[in-house]
N, C-alpha and C positions, 0 to 999 in steps of 0.2 A: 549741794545747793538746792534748795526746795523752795524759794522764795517766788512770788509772784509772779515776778521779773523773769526769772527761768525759766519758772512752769509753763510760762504764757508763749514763751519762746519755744520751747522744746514743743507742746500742743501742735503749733500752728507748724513746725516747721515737719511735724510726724502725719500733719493731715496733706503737706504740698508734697511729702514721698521725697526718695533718692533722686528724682529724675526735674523734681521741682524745685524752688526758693523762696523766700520770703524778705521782705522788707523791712530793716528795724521800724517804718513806720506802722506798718501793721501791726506788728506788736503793740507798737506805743498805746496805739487806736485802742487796742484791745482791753490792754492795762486801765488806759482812760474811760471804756465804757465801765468795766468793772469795780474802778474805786472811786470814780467823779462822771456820774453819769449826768447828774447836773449842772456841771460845770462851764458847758457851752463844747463847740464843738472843734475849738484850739485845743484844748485842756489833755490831748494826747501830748504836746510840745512838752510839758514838765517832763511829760517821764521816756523820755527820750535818750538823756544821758544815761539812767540808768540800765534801760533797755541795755547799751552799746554798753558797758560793762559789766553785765549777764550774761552778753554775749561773746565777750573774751573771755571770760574762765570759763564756758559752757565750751569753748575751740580750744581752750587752754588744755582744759578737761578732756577734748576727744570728742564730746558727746554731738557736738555739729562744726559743724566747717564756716569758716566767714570768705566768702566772693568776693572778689573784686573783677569786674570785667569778664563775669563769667567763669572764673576759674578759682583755684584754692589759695588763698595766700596766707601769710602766717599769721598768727593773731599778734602778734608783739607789733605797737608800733603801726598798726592800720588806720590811715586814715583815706578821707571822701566815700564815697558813693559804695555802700556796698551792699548783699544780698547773705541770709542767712539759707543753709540747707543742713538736711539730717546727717550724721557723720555716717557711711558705710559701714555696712554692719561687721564687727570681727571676727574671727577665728579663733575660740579659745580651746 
């Protein structure tokens, strides 16, 4: 998956480290400065949804973890309040 939505995910959540999280808003934001910088400064809201299913096949995947309350929970099935962070690196 190399789509905007990802990249912009994977980006933010490789610069807040293993020790740090991020917000699907901040993404959003981010997405929203890059494809609608004119738009006003809702205009992160649209991309929202897709953010949060970028970011289940990006946990699905492995490649980051979705938070809930500070901790790992599984991607299937998440919903409220949650935080993205980098997946732990593996041992191949």
């Amino acid at each position: 998956m190399t789509d905007i939505y990802a990249s912009t995910i994977l980006a933010l959540a490789q610069t807040a480290g293993r020790t740090g999280s991020i917000s699907p808003t901040d993404a959003a934001r981010a997405v929203a400065a890059a494809l609608a910088p004119d738009d006003g400064p809702d205009a992160w809201h649209r991309y929202l949804p897709p953010i949060r299913r970028a970011a289940d096949l990006l946990a699905r995947d492995g490649q980051i973890e979705i938070l809930r309350k500070g901790r790992p929970v599984d991607p299937i099935g998440v919903k409220g309040v949650i935080r993205l962070r980098a997946a732990a690196p593996t041992d191949s």
